[in-house]
C-alpha positions in Angstrom: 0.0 0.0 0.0 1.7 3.3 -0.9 1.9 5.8 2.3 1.6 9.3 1.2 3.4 12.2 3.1 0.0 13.1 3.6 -0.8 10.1 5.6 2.2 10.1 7.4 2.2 13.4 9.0 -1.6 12.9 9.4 -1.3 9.9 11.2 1.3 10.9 13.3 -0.6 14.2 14.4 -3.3 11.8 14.8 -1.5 9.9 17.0 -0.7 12.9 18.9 -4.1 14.1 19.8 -5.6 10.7 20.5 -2.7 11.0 23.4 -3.6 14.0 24.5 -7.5 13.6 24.4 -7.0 10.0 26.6 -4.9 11.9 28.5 -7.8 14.7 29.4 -10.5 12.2 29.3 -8.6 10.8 32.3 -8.4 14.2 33.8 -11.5 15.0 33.8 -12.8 12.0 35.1 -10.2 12.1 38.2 -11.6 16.0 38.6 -15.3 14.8 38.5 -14.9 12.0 41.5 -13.0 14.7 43.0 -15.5 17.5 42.3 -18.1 14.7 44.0 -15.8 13.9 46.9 -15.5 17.5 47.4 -19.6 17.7 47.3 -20.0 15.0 50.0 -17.5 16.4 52.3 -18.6 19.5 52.5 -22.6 18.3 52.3 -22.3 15.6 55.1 -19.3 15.9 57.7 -20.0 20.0 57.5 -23.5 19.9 57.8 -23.0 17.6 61.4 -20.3 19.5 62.3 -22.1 22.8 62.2 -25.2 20.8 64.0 -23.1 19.8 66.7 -21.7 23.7 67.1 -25.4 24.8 67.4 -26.3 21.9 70.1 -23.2 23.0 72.4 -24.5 26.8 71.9 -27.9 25.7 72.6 -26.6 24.1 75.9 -24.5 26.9 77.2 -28.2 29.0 76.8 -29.9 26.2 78.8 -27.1 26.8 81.3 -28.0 30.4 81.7 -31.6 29.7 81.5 -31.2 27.3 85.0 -28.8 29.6 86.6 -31.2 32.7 86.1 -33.9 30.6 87.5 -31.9 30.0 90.3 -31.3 33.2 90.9 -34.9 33.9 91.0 -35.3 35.1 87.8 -38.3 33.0 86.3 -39.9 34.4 83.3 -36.5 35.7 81.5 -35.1 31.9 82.9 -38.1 30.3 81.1 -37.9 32.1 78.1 -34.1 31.5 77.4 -34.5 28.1 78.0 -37.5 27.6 75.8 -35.7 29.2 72.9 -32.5 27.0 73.9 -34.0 23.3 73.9 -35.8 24.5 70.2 -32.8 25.5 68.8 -31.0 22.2 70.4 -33.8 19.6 68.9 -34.0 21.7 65.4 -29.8 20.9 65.5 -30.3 17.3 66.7 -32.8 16.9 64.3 -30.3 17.9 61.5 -27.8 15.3 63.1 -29.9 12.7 63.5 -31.2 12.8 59.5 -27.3 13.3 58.4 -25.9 9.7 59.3 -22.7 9.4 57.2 -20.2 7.5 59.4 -20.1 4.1 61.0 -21.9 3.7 64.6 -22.9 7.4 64.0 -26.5 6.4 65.0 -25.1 5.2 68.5 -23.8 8.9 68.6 -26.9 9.9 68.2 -28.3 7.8 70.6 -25.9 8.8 73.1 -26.7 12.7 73.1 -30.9 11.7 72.8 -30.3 9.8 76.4 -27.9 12.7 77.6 -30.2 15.5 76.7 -33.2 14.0 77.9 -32.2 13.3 81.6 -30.8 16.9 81.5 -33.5 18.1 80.3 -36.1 16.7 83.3 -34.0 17.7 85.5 -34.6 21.5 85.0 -37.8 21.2 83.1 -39.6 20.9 86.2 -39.8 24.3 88.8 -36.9 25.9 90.5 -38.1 28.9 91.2 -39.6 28.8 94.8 -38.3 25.3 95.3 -35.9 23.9 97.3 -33.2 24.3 94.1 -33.3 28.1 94.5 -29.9 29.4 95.4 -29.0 25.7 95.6 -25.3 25.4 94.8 -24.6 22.1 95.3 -27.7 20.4 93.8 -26.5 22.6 90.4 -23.1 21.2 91.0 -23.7 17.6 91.9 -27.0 17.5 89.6 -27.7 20.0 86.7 -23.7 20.6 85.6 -23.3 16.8 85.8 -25.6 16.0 83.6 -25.0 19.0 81.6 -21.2 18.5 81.1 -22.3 14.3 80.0 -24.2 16.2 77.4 -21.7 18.0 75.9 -19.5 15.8 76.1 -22.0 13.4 73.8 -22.4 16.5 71.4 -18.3 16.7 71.6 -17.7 13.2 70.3 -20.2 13.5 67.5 -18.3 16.6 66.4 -15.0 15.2 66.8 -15.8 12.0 64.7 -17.2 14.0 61.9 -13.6 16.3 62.2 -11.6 13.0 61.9 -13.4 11.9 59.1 -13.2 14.8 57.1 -9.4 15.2 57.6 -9.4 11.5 56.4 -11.2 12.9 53.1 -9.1 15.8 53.0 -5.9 13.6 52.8 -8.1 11.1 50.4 -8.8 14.2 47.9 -4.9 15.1 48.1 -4.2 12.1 47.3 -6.9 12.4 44.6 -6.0 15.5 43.4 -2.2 14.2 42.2 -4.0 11.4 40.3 -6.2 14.0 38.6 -2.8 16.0 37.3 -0.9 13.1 36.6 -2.5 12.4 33.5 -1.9 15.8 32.4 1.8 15.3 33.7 2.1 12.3 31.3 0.4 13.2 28.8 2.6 16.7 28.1 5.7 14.3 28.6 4.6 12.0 26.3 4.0 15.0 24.0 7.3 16.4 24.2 8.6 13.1 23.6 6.6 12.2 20.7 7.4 16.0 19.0 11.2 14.5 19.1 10.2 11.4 17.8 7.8 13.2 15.2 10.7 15.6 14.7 13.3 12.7 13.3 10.9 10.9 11.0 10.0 13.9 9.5 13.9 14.8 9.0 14.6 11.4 7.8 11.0 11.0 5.3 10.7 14.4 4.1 13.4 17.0 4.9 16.4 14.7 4.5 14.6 12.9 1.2 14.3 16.7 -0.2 17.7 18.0 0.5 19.2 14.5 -1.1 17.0 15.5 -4.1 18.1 19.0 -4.3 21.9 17.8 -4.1 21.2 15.4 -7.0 19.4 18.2 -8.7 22.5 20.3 -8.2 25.0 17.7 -9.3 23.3 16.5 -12.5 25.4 16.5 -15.3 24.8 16.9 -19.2 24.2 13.8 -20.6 23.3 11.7 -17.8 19.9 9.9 -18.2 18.6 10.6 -14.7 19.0 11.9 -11.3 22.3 10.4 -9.1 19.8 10.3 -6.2 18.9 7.1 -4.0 15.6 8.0 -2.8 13.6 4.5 -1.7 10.3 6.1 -0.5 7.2 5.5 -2.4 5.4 8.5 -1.4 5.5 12.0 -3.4 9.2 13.0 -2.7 9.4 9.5 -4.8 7.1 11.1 -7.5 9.3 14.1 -8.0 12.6 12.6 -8.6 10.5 10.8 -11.5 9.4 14.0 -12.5 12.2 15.3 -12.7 13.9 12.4 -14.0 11.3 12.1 -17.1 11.7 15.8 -17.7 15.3 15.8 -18.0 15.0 13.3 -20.3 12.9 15.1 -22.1 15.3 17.5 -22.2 18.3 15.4 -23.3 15.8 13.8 -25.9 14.9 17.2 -27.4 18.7 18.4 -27.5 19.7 15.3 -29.0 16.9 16.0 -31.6 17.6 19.6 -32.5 21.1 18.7 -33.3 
């Protein structure tokens, strides 16, 4: 089958850009997990995260709350801690709908129970009781059960911190793969361009030069070009061209002697 220069250098540059477009269809794959790891992150660990932030604000209101209604205080007591256990369940709520990790649901669990013995425990009066003014119930009672709350809240936040550093180092990790194939593929290029670089010297500049040279050196009389040109492709063509009309050439001299 006779290869053209045409077909060469077309299939070479084809060559090329089938390379380069594996090399971006790789790319963009690796950035499109990444793009949806980054999505998840950000959708599920945040989202608990921020939820558990809101439950330990919510809990240092209810701490005012009882301490004003110790204090006497019992409508302004009331009201903050009215406003403090709704923003706590609306936060828990969020939690408890957002289960991403493993045992996360025993998490949960753990700040439900918490929350809901603290909770009884200064849901029912103070004001005019007995725990009016009462240090040491708050301290042996209410802070008790407070500071097991928080401390339920605290480990659902830390686990949802762990495992989004995890991710984090997972989409670093990710995030090389993603260039890498860009990496490659531009070294491959370069490589290829050299590669490209010498058959084109050796099929199509070196073929031209040698045919300029015999073109150069031809002498009267001879029948053809002194040129060693094996190619079958149009440099090829030429030298018969030329060949045929140099013969012409000699032919017509011969004849108009």
């Amino acid at each position: 089958m006779k290869k053209t220069l045409k077909l060469k250098i077309f299939a070479s540059f084809m060559l090329l850009i089938i390379m380069l477009a594996v090399a971006g269809t790789i790319s963009i794959v690796e950035l499109r997990r990444l793009s949806n790891s980054v999505h998840g992150l950000i959708e599920d660990n945040y989202k608990s995260i921020e939820a558990s932030k809101t439950m330990l604000e919510a809990l240092e209101r209810e701490d005012n709350g009882i301490l004003l209604l110790m204090l006497g205080e019992w409508e302004e007591g009331r009201e903050i801690l009215k406003s403090a256990d709704s923003l706590f369940m609306s936060a828990f709520e969020t939690a408890k709908n957002n289960l991403t990790e493993n045992n996360e649901e025993e998490y949960i669990k753990k700040i439900e129970t918490t929350y809901q013995t603290y909770k009884s425990s200064w849901e029912r009066p103070i004001v005019d009781t007995d725990k009016q003014g009462n240090i040491s119930w708050y301290k042996d009672d209410i802070h008790k059960k407070f500071a097991d709350t928080k401390l339920a809240v605290n480990e659902l936040m830390t686990l949802n911190q762990s495992s989004m550093y995890n991710e984090a180092s997972e989409l670093r990790d990710k995030s090389k793969r993603a260039i890498m194939p860009g990496i490659v593929s531009i070294i491959a290029a370069l490589i290829f361009s050299l590669i490209l670089n010498f058959f084109i010297t050796r099929y199509f500049v070196n073929p031209i030069s040698e045919l300029a040279e015999a073109v150069t050196n031809y002498r009267d009389g001879d029948n053809k070009l002194r040129s060693n040109i094996t190619s079958n492709d149009e440099i090829k063509k030429l030298e018969q061209a030329i060949s045929d009309l140099l013969q012409r050439l000699v032919t017509n001299h011969n004849t108009t002697k």
